[in-house]
GUVEXDREN-657140 format. One record per residue (C-alpha): residue in three letters; x, y negated, z. Coordinates in steps of 0.1 Angstrom, whole numbers, padded with zeros to 4 digits, always signed. Layout:
// GUVEXDREN-657140
ALAXYZ ...
This chain:
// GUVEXDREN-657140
UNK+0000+0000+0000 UNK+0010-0030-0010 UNK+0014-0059+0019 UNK+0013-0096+0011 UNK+0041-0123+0028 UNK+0027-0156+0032 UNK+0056-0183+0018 UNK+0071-0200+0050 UNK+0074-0232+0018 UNK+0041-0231+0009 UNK+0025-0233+0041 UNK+0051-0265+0051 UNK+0038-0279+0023 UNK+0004-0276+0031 UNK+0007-0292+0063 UNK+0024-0320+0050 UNK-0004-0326+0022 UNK-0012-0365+0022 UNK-0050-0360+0025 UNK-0044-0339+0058 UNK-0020-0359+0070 UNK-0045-0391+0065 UNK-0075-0377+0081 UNK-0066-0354+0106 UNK-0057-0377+0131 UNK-0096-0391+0122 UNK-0110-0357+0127 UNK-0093-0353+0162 UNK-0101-0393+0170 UNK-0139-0380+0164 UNK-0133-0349+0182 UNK-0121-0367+0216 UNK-0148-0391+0217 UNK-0177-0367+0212 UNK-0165-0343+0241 UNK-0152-0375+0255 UNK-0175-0367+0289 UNK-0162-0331+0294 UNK-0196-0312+0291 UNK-0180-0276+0286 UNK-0172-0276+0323 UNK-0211-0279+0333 UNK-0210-0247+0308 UNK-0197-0229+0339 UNK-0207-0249+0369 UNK-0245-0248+0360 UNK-0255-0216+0355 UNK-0237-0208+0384 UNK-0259-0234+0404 UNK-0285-0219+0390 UNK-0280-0182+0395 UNK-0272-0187+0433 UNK-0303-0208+0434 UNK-0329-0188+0420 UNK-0317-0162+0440 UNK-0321-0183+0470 UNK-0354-0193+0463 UNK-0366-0156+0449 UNK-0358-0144+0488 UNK-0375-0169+0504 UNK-0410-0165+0478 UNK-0408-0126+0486 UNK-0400-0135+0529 UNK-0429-0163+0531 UNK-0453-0160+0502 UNK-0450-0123+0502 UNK-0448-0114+0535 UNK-0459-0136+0563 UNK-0483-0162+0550 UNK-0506-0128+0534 UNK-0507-0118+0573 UNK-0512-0148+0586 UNK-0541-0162+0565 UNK-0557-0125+0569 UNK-0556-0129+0605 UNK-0566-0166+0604 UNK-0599-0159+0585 UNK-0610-0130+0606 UNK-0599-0143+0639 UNK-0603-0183+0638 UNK-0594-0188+0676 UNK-0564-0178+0667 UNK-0556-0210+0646 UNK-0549-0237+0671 UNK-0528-0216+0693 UNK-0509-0201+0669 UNK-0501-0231+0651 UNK-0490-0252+0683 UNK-0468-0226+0691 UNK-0454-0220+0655 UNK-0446-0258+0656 UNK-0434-0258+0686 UNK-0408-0230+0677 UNK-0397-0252+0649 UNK-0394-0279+0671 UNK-0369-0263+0691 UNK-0348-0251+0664 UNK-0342-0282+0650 UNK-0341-0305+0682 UNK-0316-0279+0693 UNK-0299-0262+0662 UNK-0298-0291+0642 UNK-0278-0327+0646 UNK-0310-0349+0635 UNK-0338-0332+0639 UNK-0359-0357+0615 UNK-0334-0355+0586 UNK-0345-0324+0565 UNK-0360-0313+0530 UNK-0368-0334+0500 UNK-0355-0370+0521 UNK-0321-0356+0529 UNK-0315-0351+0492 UNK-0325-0382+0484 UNK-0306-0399+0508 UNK-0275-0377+0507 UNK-0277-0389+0469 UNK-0274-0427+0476 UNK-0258-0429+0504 UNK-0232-0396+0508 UNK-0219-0393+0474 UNK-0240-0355+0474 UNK-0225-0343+0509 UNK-0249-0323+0525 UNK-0238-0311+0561 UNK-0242-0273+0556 UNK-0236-0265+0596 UNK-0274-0267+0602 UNK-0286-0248+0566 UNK-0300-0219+0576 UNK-0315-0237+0611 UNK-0334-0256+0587 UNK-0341-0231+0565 UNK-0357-0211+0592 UNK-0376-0241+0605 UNK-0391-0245+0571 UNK-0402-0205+0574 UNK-0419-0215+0603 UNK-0432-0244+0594 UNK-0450-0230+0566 UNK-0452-0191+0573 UNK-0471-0199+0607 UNK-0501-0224+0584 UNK-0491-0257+0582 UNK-0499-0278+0553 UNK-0472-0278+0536 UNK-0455-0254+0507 UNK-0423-0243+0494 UNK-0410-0269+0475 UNK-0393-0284+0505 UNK-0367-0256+0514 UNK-0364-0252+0478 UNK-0352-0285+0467 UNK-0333-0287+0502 UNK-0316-0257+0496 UNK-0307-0259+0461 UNK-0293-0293+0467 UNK-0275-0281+0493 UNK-0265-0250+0476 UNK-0252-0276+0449 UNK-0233-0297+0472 UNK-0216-0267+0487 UNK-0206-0253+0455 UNK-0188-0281+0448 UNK-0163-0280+0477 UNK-0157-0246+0460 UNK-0153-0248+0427 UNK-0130-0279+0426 UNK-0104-0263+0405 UNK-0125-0268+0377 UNK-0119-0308+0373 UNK-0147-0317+0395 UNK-0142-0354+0405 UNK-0162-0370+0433 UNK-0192-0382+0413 UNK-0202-0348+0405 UNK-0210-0341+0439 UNK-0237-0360+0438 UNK-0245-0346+0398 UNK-0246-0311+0417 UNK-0271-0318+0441 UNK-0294-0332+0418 UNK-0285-0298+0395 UNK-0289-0277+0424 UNK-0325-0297+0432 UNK-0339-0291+0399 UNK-0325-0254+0399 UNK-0346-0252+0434 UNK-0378-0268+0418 UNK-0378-0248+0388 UNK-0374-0216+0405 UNK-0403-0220+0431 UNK-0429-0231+0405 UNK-0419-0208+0378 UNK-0414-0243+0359 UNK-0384-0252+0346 UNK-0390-0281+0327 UNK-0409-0294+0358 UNK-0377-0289+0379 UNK-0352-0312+0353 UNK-0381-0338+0354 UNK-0391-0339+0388 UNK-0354-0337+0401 UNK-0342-0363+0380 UNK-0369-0387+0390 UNK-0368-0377+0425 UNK-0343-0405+0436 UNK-0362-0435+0421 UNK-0394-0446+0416 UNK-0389-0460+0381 UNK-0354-0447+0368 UNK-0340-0413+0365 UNK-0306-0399+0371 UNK-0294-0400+0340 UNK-0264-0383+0347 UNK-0275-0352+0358 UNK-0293-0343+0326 UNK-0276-0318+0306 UNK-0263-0299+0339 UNK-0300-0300+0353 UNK-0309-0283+0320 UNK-0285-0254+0325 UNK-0293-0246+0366 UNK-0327-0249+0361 UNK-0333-0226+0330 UNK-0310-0204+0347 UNK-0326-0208+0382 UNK-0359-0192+0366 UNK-0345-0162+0350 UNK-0331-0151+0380 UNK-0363-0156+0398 UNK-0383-0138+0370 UNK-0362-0109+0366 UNK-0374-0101+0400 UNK-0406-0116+0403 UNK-0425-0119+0366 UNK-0424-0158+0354 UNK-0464-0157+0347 UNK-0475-0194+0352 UNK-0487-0194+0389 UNK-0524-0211+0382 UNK-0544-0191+0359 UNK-0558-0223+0339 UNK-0578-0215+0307 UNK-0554-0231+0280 UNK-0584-0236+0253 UNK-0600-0261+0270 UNK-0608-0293+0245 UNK-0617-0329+0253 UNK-0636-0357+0238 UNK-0626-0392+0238 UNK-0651-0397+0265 UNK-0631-0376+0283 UNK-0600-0395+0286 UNK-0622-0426+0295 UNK-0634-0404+0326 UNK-0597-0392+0331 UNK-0589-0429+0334 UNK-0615-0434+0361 UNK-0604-0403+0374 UNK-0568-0415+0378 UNK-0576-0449+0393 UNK-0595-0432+0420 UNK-0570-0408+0425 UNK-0547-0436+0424 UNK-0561-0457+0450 UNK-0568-0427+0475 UNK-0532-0419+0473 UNK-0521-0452+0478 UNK-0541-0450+0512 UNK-0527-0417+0519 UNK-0490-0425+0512 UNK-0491-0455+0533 UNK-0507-0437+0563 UNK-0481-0412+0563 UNK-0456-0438+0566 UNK-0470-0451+0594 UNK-0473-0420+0610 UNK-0440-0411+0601 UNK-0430-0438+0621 UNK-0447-0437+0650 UNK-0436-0400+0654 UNK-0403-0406+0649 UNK-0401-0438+0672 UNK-0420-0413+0697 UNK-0395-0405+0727 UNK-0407-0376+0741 UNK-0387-0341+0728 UNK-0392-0331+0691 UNK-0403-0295+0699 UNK-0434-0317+0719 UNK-0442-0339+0695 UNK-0444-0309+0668 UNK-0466-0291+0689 UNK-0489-0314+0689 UNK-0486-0319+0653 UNK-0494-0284+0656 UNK-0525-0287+0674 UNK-0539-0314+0648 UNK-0531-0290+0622 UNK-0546-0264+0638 UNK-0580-0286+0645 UNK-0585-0298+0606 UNK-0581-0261+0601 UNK-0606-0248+0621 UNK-0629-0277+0617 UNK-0637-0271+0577 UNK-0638-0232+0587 UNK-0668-0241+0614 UNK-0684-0265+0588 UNK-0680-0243+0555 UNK-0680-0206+0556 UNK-0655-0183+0537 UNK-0618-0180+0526 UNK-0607-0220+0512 UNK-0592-0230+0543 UNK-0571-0267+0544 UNK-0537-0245+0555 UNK-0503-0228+0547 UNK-0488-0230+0509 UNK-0529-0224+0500 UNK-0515-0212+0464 UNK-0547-0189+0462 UNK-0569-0220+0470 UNK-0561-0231+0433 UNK-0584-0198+0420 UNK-0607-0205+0447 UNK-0612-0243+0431 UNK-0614-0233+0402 UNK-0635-0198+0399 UNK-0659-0204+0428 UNK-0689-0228+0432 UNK-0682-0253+0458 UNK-0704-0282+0459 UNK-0686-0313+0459 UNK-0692-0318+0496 UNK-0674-0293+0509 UNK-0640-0298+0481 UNK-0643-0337+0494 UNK-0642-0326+0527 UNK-0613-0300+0517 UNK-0590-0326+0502 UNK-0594-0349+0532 UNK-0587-0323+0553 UNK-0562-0308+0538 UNK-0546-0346+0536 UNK-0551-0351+0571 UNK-0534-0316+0579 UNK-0505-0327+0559 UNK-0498-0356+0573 UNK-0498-0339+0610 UNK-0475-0313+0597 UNK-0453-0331+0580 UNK-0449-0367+0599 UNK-0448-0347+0632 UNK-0415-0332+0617 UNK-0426-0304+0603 UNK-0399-0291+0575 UNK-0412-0294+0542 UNK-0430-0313+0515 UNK-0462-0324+0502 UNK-0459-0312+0462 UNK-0483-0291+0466 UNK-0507-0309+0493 UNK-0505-0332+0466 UNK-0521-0317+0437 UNK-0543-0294+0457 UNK-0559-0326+0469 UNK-0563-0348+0437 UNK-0573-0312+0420 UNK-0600-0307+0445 UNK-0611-0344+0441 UNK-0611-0340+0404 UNK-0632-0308+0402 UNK-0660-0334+0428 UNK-0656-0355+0402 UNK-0664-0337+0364 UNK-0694-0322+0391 UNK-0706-0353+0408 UNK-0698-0381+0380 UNK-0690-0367+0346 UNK-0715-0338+0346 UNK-0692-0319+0328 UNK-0685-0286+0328 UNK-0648-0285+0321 UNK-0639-0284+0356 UNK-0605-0272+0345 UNK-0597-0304+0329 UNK-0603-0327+0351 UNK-0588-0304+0381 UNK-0555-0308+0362 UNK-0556-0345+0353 UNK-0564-0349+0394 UNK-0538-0330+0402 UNK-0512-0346+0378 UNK-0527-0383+0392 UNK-0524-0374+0425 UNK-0484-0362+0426 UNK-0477-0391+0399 UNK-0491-0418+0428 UNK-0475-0397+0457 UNK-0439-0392+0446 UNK-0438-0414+0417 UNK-0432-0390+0395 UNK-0454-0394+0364 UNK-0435-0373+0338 UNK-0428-0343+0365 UNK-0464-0346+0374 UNK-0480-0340+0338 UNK-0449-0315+0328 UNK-0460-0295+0363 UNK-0494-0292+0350 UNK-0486-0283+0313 UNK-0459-0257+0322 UNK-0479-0240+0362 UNK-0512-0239+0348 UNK-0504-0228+0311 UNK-0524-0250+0296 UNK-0511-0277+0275 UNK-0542-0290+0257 UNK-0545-0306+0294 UNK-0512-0329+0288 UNK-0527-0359+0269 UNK-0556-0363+0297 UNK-0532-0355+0325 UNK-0508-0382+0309 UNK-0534-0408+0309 UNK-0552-0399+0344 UNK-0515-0402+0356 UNK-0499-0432+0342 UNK-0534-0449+0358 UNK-0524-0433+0391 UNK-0489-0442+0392 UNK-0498-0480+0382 UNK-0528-0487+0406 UNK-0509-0470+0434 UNK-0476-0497+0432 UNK-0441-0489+0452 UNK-0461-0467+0481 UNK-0447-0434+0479 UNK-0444-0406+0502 UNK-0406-0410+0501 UNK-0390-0434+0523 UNK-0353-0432+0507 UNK-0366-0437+0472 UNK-0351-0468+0456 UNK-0369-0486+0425 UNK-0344-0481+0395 UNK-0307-0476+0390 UNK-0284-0498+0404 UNK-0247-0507+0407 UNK-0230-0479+0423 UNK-0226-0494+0459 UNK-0206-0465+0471 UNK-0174-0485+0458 UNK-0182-0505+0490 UNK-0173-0474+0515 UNK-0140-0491+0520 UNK-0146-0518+0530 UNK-0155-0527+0564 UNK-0186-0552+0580 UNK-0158-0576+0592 UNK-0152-0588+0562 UNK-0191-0595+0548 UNK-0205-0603+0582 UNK-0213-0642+0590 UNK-0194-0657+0619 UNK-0215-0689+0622 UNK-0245-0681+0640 UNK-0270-0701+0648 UNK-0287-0684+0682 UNK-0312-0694+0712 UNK-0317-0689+0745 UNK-0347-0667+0762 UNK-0356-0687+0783 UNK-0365-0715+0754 UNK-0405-0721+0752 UNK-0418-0708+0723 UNK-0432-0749+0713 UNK-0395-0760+0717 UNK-0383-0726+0697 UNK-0404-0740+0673 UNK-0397-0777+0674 UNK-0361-0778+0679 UNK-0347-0750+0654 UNK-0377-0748+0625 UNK-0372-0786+0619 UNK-0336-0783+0615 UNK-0329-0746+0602 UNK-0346-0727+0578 UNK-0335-0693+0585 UNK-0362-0668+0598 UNK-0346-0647+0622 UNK-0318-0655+0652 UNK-0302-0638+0681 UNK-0313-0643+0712 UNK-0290-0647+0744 UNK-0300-0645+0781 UNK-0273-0669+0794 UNK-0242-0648+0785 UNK-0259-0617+0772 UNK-0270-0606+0740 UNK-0303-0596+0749 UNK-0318-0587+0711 UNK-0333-0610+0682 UNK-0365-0634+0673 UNK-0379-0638+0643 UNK-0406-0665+0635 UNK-0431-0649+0619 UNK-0441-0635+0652 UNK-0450-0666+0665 UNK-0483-0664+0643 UNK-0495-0633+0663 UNK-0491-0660+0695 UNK-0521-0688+0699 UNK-0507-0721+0698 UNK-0527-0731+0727 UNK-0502-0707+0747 UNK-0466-0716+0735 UNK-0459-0738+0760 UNK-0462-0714+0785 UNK-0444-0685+0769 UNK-0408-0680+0756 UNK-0387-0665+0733 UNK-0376-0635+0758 UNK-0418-0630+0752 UNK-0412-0621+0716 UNK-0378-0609+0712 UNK-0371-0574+0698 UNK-0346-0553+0718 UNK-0340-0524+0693 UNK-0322-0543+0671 UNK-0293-0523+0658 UNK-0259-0533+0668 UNK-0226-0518+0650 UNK-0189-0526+0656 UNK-0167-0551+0629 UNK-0154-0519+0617 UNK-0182-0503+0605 UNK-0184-0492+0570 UNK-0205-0512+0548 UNK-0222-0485+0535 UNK-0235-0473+0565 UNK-0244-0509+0577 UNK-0266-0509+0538 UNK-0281-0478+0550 UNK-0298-0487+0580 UNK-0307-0521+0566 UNK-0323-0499+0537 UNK-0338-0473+0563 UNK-0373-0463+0570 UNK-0369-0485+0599 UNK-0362-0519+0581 UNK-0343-0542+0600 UNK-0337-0578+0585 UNK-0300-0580+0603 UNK-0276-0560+0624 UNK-0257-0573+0649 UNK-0220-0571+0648 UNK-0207-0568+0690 UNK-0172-0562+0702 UNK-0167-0529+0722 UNK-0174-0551+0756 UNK-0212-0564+0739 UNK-0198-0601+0730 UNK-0216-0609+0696 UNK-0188-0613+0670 UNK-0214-0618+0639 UNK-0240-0609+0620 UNK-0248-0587+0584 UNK-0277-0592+0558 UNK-0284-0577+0528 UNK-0279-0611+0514 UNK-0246-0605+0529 UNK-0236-0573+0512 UNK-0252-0583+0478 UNK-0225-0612+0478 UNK-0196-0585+0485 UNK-0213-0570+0456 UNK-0208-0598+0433 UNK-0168-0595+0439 UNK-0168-0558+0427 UNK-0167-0553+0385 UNK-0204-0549+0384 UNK-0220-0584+0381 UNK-0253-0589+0401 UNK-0278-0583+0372 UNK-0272-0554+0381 UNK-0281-0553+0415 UNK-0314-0536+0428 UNK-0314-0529+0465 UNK-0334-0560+0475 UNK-0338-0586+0449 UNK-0358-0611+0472 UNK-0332-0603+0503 UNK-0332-0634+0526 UNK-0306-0653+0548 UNK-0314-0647+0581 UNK-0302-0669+0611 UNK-0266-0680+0593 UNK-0256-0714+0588 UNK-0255-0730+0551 
């Protein structure tokens, strides 16, 4: 056989062509800039994300929807005594393991993503993981309101975050941290609802409440696909509502959608912003967590057991209530009793879950606005596509709740099966989402992209704080409060001292809750606030932004020396100027665009 020798000459002379030479260096020019953001490396990252994930999540669906909430709801319906006490002390038990196996018992779930996200660069402490985890069993195994989507966006963001202190080697830099929680989120989401589509969407909308994490796209893709072939290998990927997918609608329809939406809307506006406040108050509570859950507990236990004495038979306003979707939708229930369900099933959820319970409201959510919009095509419409208008309530009520429109109509396209339903669901939620403003259920949401304020972390609140302070004494009357300083300042907020101590601040606003008629004989020790927060000069600026940013607003912090003498003060205003030093101009800037200057000269 004859073998052929390539000529050494001719290849040289190949290489050395003119027309190679000329646009070779072009090809690899184009080459660099369109791998330019190193993508092949989320070509290994992500599926891993996603195969630890879904197998995450696939244990705890068989562990809590398989095994324990069957038993429980069983036991529930045939035995409703047993409700109350077994839900105080469920709650209680999961107030004891996070008061005591956890290092904040009120950080958890779907909130410590989001903050971890902004404020920690996508560290998650993973000492208290499976604490939590096992909280959230018992939070929702034992009956309360409240589903799976918590642990499951918890722990895949965690899972994320975890991974990658691990897989450094693989030219991770520190902004992927937080690119892998979000990847990890969406992997968590996607593998819980069978939904994978609804998982990129909903976690890449999760941090804002008009933006999306842009940056966590293509690796969000990866986990989450892969998150929910892992799960369906073991569990079947059916969708988890058996929707009928023919349904068809009439223009008239989507002008009842509409309607639909702005009621929807406006309830969960109501809803969102009682949950806040009783967020608070629970959390400003001082008695012991594992207390205050068990009566969370109790409340839970009482809307449970108060629809069962009203309404006879299995829909009950408790637990992950995935079968209470069927119910809805293949039983006759007047529109009473699926009024009465949705209120009480909001009204358990926001015992549950602002008590402390670990978990989230997704699917509170769209039980509710899918139990109001099956009341409505009944009660207003007349219609008998009670399948539509379920959806497009449900899709309303988590685009108003969480602010996440697109998640919201994607969740009901891809858990339901039936995408005829997107169009209505689009419009009923867009309606939703705009009536219902900023309230959402989220208190570490921000409203859009901004500039990335983590370059900040090194600097310290000595160098942003103000040093001229204008302050007052307690023992000032509230008339010459108001006489001497509103006449010659214009700032809204000052310390107050009780001869030489720093006793708290005042602001003026809470003058107005004072009659005039009584400012002469009251002062400003009447009015001051003593739970101001108070943080050393070398405190990171970061950390000073987040508790300015916190559930707990507070319009400044006071700076103190480590023996209590009042070195300064720090605003946002103050920290949006630092901002305006870094490379990022202010444009940019979205933390608090009408921040004021509180209590600082010029």
């Amino acid at each position: 056989m004859q073998t052929m020798v390539e000529n050494p000459k001719k290849r040289s002379w190949v290489l050395r062509h003119p027309m190679l030479r000329k646009y070779l260096p072009l090809v690899h020019e184009d080459l660099t800039a369109t791998y330019s953001r190193d993508l092949h490396k989320w070509l290994i990252v992500a599926p891993i994300i996603g195969i630890v994930t879904g197998l995450f999540i696939t244990g705890l669906t068989v562990v809590i929807l398989g095994k324990m909430w069957p038993v429980v709801l069983s036991y529930y319906l045939g035995h409703h005594w047993a409700i109350v006490p077994s839900l105080t002390a469920g709650f209680a038990l999961t107030g004891l393991i996070m008061q005591f196996l956890t290092p904040d018992p009120d950080t958890h779930s779907t909130e410590e993503i989001i903050s971890s996200y902004h404020e920690h660069n996508g560290d998650i402490n993973m000492r208290p993981f499976f604490a939590k985890i096992l909280a959230a069993m018992t939070t929702v195994g034992f009956g309360g309101s409240a589903a799976l989507e918590g642990p499951s966006i918890y722990g895949g963001g965690a899972i994320g975050s975890w991974l990658w202190a691990k897989l450094k080697r693989l030219r991770l830099d520190a902004r992927d941290r937080r690119i892998m929680l979000i990847c990890g989120a969406a992997a968590g989401m996607s593998a819980v609802f069978r939904a994978p589509l609804t998982g990129i969407v909903f976690a890449l909308e999760m941090p804002y409440k008009d933006d999306l994490a842009h940056e966590a796209l293509v690796p969000s893709l990866i986990a989450s696909v892969i998150s929910y072939m892992t799960l369906s290998s073991f569990v079947g990927g059916q969708p988890l509502f058996d929707f009928a997918s023919n349904v068809t609608f009439t223009r008239r329809d989507l002008v009842w959608c509409a309607l639909l939406g702005l009621v929807v809307g406006l309830v969960a506006m109501a809803f969102v912003i009682t949950f806040r406040r009783a967020r608070v108050f629970w959390v400003k509570w001082s008695w012991p967590h594992w207390i205050k859950l068990m009566v969370g507990g109790f409340l839970t236990g009482v809307c449970g057991i108060s629809f069962l004495a009203i309404f006879h038979g299995s829909l009950v306003p408790l637990g992950p209530n995935y079968e209470a979707v069927g119910y809805i939708l293949t039983k006759h229930y007047s529109s009473f009793e699926l009024v009465m369900f949705s209120v009480l099933k909001l009204a358990a959820t926001t015992f549950s879950l602002a008590a402390g319970g670990v978990s989230a409201m997704f699917v509170p959510l769209f039980l509710s606005g899918g139990s109001l919009g099956v009341a409505f095509a009944q009660s207003v419409v007349h219609s008998p596509a009670i399948e539509l208008y379920a959806a497009v309530g449900m899709a309303a009520f988590i685009a108003a709740g969480y602010k996440t429109p697109l998640a919201a109509v994607v969740f009901v396209a891809e858990a339901t099966g039936g995408h005829s339903f997107i169009i209505p669901a689009l419009i009923g939620a867009a309606v939703a989402y705009a009536v219902s403003g900023d309230a959402s259920a989220s208190g570490d949401q921000r409203l859009h992209e901004g500039v990335r304020v983590h370059e900040l972390s090194n600097i310290m609140v000595a160098e942003v704080m103000q040093q001229n302070v204008i302050s007052v004494q307690a023992s000032l009357s509230l008339h010459g409060f108001t006489d001497v300083l509103s006449t010659h300042y214009r700032h809204a907020t000052y310390p107050v001292f009780d001869g030489e101590e720093l006793v708290g601040i005042a602001a003026v606003w809470s003058l107005a809750k004072i009659p005039r008629s009584k400012w002469d004989a009251m002062y400003v020790r009447d009015i001051v606030d003593r739970h101001v927060t108070r943080v050393p000069a070398n405190c990171d600026v970061m950390e000073a932004l987040r508790l300015l940013l916190s559930e707990y607003r507070q319009h400044m912090l006071l700076v103190v020396s480590h023996t209590g003498r009042l070195e300064g003060i720090v605003t946002k205003s103050d920290i949006l100027k630092a901002l305006r030093t870094q490379k990022h101009t202010a444009a940019n800037y979205s933390y608090d665009e009408n921040a004021t200057h509180y209590g600082l000269e010029g």
